[in-house]
MMTF fields as JSON, N, C-alpha, C and O atoms, coordinates in Angstrom:
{
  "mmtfVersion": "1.0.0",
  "mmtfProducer": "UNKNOWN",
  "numBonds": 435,
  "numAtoms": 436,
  "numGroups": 109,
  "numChains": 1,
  "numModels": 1,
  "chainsPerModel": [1],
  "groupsPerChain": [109],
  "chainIdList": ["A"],
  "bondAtomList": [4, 2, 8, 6, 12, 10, 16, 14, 20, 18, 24, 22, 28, 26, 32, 30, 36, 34, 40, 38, 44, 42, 48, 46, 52, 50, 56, 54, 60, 58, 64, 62, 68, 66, 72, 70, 76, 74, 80, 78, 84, 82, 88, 86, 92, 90, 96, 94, 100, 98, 104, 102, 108, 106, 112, 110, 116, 114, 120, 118, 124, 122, 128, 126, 132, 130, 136, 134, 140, 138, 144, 142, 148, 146, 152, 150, 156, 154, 160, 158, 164, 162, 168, 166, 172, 170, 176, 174, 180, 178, 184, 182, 188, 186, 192, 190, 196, 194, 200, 198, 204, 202, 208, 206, 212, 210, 216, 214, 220, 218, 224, 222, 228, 226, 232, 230, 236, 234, 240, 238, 244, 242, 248, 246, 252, 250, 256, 254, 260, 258, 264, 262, 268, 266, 272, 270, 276, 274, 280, 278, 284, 282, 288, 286, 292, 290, 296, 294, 300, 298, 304, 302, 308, 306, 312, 310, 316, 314, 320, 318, 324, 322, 328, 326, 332, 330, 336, 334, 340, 338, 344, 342, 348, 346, 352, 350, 356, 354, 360, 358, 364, 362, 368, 366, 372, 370, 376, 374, 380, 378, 384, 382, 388, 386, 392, 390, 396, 394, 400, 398, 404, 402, 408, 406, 412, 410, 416, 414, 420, 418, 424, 422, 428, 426, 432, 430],
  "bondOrderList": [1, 1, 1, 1, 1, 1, 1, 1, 1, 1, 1, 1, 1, 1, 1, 1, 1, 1, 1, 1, 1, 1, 1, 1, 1, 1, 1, 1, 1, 1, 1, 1, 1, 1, 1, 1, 1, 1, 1, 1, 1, 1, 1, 1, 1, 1, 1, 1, 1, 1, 1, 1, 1, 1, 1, 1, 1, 1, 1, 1, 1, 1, 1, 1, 1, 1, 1, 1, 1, 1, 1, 1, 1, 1, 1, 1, 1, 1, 1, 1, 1, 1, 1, 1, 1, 1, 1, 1, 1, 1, 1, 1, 1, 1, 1, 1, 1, 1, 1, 1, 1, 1, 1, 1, 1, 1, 1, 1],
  "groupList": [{"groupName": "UNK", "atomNameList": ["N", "CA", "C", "O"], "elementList": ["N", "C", "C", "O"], "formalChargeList": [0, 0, 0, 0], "bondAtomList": [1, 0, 2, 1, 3, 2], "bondOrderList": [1, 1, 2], "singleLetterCode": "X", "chemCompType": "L-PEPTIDE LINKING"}],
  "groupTypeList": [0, 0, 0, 0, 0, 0, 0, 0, 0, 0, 0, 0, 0, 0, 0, 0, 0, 0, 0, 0, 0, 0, 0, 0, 0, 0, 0, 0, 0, 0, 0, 0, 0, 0, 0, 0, 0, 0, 0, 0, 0, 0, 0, 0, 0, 0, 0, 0, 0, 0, 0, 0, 0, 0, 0, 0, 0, 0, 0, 0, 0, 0, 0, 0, 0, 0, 0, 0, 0, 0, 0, 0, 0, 0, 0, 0, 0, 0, 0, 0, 0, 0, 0, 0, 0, 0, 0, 0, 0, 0, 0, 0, 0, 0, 0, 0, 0, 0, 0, 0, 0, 0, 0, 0, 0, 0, 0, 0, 0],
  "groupIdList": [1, 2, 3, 4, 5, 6, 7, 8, 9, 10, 11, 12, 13, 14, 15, 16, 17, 18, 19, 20, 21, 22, 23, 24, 25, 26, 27, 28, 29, 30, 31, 32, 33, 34, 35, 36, 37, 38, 39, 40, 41, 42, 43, 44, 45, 46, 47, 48, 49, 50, 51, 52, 53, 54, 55, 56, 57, 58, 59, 60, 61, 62, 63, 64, 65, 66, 67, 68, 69, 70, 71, 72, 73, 74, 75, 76, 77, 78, 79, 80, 81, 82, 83, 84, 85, 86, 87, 88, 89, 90, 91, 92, 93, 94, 95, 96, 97, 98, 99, 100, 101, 102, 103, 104, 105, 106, 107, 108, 109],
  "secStructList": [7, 7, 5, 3, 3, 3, 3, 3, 3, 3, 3, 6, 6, 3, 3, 3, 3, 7, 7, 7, 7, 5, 5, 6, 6, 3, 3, 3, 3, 3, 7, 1, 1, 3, 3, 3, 3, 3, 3, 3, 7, 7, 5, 6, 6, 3, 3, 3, 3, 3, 3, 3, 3, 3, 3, 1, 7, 1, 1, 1, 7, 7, 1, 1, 1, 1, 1, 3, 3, 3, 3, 3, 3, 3, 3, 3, 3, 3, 6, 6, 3, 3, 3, 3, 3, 3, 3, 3, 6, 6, 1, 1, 7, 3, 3, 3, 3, 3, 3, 3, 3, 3, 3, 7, 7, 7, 7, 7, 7],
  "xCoordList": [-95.674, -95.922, -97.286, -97.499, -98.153, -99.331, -99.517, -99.35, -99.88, -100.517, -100.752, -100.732, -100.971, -101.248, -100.021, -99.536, -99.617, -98.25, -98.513, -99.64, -97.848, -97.598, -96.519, -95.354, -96.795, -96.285, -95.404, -96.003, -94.257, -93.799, -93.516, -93.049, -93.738, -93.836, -93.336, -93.827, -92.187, -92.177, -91.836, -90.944, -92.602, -93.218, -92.575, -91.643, -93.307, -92.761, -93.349, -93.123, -93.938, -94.339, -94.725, -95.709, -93.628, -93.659, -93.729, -93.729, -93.799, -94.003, -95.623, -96.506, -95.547, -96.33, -96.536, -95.678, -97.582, -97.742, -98.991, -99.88, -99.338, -100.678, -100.393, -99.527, -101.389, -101.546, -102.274, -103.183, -101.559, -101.551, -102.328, -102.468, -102.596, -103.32, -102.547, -102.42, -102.157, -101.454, -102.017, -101.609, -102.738, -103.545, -103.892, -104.712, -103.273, -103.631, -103.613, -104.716, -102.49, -101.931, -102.418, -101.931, -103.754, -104.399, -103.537, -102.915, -103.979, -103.066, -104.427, -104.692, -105.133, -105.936, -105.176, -104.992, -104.907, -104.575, -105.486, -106.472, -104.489, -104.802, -104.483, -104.604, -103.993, -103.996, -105.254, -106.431, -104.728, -105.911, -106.281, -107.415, -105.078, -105.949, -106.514, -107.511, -105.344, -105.814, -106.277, -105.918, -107.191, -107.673, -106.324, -105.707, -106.143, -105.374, -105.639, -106.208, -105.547, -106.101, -105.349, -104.952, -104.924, -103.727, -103.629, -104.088, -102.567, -101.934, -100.269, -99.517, -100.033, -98.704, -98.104, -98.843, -97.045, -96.116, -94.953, -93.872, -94.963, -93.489, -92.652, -92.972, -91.376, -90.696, -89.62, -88.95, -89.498, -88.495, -88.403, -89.481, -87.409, -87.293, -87.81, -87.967, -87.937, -87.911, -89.736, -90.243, -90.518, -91.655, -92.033, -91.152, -93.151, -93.542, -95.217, -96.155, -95.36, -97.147, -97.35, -96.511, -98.408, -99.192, -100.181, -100.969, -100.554, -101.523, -102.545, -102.343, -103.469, -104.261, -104.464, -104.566, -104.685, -104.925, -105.848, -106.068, -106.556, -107.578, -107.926, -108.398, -107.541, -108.115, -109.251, -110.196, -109.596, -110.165, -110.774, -111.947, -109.814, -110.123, -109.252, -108.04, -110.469, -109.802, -109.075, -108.175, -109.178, -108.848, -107.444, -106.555, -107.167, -105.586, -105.025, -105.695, -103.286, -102.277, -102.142, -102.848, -101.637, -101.171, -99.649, -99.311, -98.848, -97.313, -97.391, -96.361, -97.994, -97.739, -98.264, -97.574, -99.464, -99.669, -101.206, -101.794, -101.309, -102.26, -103.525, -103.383, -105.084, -106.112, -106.341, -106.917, -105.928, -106.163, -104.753, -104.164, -104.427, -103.022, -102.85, -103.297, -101.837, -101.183, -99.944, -99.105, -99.412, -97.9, -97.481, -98.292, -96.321, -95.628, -94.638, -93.637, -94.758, -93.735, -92.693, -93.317, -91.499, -90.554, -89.751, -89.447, -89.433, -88.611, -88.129, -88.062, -87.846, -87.417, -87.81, -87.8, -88.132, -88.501, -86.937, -85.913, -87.154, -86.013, -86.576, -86.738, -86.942, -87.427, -89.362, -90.346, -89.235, -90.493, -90.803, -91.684, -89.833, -90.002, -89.537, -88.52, -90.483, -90.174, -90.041, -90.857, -88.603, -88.631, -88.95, -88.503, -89.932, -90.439, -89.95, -89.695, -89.852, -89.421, -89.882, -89.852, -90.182, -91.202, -91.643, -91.236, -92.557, -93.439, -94.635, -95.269, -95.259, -96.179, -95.583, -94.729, -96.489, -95.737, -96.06, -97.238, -94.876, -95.236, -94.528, -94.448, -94.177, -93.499, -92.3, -91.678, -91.925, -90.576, -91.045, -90.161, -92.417, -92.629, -92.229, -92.551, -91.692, -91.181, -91.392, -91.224, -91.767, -91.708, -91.181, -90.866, -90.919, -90.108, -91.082, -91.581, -91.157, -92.147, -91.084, -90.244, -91.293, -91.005, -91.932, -92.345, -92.264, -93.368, -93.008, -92.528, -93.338, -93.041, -94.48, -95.544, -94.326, -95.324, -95.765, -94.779, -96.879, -97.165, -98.198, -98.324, -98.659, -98.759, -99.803, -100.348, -100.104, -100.446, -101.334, -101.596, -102.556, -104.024, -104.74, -104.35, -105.736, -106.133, -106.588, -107.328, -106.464, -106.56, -108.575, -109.68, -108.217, -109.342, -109.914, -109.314, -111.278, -111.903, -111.95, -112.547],
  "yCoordList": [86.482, 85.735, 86.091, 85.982, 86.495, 86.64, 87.992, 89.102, 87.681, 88.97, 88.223, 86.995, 89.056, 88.768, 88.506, 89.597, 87.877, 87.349, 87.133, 86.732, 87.299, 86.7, 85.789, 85.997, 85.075, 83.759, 83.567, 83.852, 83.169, 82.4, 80.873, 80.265, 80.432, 78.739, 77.963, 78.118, 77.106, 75.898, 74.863, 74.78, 73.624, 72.396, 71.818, 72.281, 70.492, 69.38, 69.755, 69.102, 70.682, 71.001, 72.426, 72.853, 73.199, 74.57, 75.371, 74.815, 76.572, 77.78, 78.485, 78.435, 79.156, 79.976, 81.012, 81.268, 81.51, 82.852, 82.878, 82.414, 83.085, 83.342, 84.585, 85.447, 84.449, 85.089, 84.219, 83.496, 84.385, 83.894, 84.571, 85.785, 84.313, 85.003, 83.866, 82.716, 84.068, 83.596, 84.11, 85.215, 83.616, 84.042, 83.174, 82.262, 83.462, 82.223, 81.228, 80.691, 80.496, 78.939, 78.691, 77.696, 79.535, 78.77, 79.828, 80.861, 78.914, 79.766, 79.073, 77.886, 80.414, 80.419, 81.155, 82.359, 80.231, 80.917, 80.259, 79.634, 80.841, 80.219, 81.408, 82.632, 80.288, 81.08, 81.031, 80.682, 81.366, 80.928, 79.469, 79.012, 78.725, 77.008, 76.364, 75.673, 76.943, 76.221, 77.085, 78.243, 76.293, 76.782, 76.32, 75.273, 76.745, 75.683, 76.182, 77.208, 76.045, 75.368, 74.757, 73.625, 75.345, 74.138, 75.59, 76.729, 74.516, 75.51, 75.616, 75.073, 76.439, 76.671, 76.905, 77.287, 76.719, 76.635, 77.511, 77.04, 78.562, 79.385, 79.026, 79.109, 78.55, 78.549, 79.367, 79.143, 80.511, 81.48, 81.611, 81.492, 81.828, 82.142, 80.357, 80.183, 79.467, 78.199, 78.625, 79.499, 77.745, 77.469, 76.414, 75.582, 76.075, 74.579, 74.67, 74.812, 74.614, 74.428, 73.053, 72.395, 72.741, 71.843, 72.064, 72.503, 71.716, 72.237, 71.149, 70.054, 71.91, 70.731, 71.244, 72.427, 71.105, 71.826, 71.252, 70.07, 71.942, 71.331, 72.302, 73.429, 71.525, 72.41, 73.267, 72.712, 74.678, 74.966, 75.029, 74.757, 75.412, 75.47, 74.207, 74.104, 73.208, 72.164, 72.09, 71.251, 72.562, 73.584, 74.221, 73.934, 74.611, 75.145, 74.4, 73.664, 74.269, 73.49, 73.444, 74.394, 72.917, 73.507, 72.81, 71.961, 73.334, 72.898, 71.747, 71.291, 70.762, 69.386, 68.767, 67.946, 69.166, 68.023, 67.013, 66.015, 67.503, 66.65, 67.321, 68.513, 66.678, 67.663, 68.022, 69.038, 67.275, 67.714, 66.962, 66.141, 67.543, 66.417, 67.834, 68.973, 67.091, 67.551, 67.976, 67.201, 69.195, 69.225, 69.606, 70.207, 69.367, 69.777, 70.18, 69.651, 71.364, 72.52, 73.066, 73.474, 73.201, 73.539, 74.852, 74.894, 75.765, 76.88, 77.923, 77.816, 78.789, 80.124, 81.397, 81.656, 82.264, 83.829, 84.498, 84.172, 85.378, 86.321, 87.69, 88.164, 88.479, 89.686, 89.513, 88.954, 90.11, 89.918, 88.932, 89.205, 87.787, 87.123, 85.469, 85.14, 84.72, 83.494, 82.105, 81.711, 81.504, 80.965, 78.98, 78.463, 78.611, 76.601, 76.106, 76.586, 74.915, 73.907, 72.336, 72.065, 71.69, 70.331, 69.437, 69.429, 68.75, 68.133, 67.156, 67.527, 66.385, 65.81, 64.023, 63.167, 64.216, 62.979, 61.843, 61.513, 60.889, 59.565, 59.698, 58.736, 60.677, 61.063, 61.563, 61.999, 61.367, 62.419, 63.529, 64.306, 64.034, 65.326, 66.685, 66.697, 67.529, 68.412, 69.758, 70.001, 70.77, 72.391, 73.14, 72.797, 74.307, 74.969, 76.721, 77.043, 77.521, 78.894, 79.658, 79.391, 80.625, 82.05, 83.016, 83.357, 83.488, 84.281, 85.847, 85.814, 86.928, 88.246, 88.559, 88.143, 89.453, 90.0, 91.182, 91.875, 91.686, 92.599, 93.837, 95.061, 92.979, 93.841, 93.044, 92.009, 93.552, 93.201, 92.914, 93.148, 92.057, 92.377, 93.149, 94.256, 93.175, 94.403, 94.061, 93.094, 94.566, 94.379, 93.507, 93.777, 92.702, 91.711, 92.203, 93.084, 91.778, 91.945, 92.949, 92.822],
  "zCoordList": [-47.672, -48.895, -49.482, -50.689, -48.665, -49.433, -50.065, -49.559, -51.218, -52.061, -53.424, -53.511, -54.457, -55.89, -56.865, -57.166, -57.224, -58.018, -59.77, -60.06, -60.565, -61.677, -61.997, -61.659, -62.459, -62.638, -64.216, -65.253, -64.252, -65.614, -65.691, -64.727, -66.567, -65.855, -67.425, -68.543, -66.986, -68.188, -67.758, -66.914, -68.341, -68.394, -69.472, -70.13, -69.627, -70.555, -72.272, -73.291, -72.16, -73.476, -73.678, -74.282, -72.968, -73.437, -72.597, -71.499, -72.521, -71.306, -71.344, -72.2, -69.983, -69.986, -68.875, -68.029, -68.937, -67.681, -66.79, -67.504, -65.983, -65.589, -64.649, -64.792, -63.604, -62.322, -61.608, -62.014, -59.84, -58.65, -57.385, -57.538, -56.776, -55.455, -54.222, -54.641, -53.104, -52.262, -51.038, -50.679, -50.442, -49.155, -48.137, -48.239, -47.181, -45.64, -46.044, -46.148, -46.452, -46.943, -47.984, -48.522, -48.9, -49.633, -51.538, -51.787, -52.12, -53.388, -54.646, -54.831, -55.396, -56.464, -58.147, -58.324, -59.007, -60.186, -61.746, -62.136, -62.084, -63.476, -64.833, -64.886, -65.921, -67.166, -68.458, -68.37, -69.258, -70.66, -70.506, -70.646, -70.17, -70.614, -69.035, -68.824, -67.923, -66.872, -65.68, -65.467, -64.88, -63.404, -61.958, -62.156, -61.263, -59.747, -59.063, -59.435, -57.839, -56.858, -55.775, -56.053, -54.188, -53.51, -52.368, -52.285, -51.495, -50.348, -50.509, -51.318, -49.526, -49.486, -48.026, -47.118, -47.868, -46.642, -46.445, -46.8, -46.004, -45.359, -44.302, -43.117, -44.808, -43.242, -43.741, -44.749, -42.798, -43.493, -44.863, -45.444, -45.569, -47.152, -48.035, -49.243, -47.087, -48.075, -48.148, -47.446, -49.195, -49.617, -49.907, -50.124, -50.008, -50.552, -51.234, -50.451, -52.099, -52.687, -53.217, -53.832, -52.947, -53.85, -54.05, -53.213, -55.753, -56.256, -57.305, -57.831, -57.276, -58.318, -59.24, -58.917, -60.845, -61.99, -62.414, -62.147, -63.138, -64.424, -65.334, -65.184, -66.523, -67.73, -67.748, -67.188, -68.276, -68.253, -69.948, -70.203, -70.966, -72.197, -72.91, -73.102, -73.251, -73.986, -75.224, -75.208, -76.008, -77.41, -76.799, -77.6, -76.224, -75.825, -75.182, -74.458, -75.188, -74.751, -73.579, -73.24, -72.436, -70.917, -70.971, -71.796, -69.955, -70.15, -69.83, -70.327, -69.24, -68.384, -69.748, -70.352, -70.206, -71.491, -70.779, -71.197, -70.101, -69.401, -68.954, -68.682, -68.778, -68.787, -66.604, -66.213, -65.899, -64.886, -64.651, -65.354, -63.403, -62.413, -61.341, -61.472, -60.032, -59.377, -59.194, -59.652, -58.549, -58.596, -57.342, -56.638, -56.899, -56.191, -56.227, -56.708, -55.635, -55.665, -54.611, -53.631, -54.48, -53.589, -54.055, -55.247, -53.355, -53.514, -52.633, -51.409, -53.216, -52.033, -52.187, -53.391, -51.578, -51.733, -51.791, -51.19, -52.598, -52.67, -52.801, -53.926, -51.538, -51.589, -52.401, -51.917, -53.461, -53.539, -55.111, -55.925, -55.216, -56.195, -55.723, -55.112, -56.157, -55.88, -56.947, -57.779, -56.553, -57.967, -56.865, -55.842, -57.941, -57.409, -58.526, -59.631, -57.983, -59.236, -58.523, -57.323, -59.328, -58.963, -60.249, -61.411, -59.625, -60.57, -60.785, -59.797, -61.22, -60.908, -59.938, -60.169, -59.011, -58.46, -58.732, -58.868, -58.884, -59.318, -60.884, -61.648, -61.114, -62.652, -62.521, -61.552, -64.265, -64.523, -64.93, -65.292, -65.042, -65.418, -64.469, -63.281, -64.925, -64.216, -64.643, -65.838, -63.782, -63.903, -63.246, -62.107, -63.669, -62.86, -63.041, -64.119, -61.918, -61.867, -61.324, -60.466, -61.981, -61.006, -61.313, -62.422, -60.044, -59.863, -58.823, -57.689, -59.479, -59.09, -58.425, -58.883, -57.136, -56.308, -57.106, -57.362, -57.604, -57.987, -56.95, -56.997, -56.257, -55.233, -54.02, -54.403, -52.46, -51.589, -51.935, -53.115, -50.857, -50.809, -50.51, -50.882, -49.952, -49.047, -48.275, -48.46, -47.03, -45.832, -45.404, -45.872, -44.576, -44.327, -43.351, -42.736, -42.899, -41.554, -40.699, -39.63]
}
């Protein structure tokens, strides 16, 4: 699971794209409006992230509609693309990602 990913993502108020980094449970992204932040879980092909967001550019939209929140995310790997779907908890807000591996990291330590 770990390497560098791009992301497509739609929310309660629209779509969007970023890029992902996925490394030793921990997962760093973000697009034009937002920063995140969270870990992640492999058991075989299933997945699980949770993440924290916060705006980064107030002046631009983010899909949730909201300036910081949490999500949680559930899904599956299929070779080197993974599609989550979730949402903020405690809500009906909901998203759904799929995200393509674009390539490894490089080797640590």
């Amino acid at each position: 699971m770990e390497g560098f990913y791009t992301v497509q993502f739609v929310g309660v108020q629209g779509w969007g794209t970023g890029v992902v980094v996925y490394i030793a449970g921990h997962v760093l992204g973000g697009d034009s409006a937002v920063m995140f932040t969270g870990t992640y879980d492999v058991e075989g092909d299933a997945v699980k992230v949770r993440l924290h967001v916060k705006q980064i550019a107030p002046q631009l939209m983010n899909v949730m509609g909201l300036p910081e929140f949490d999500l949680d995310l559930t899904g599956k790997r299929d070779g080197e693309t993974v599609k989550l779907a979730g949402g903020i908890p405690g809500t009906d807000q909901r998203l759904k990602a799929t995200l393509k591996k674009q390539c490894d990291l490089p080797a640590r330590g």
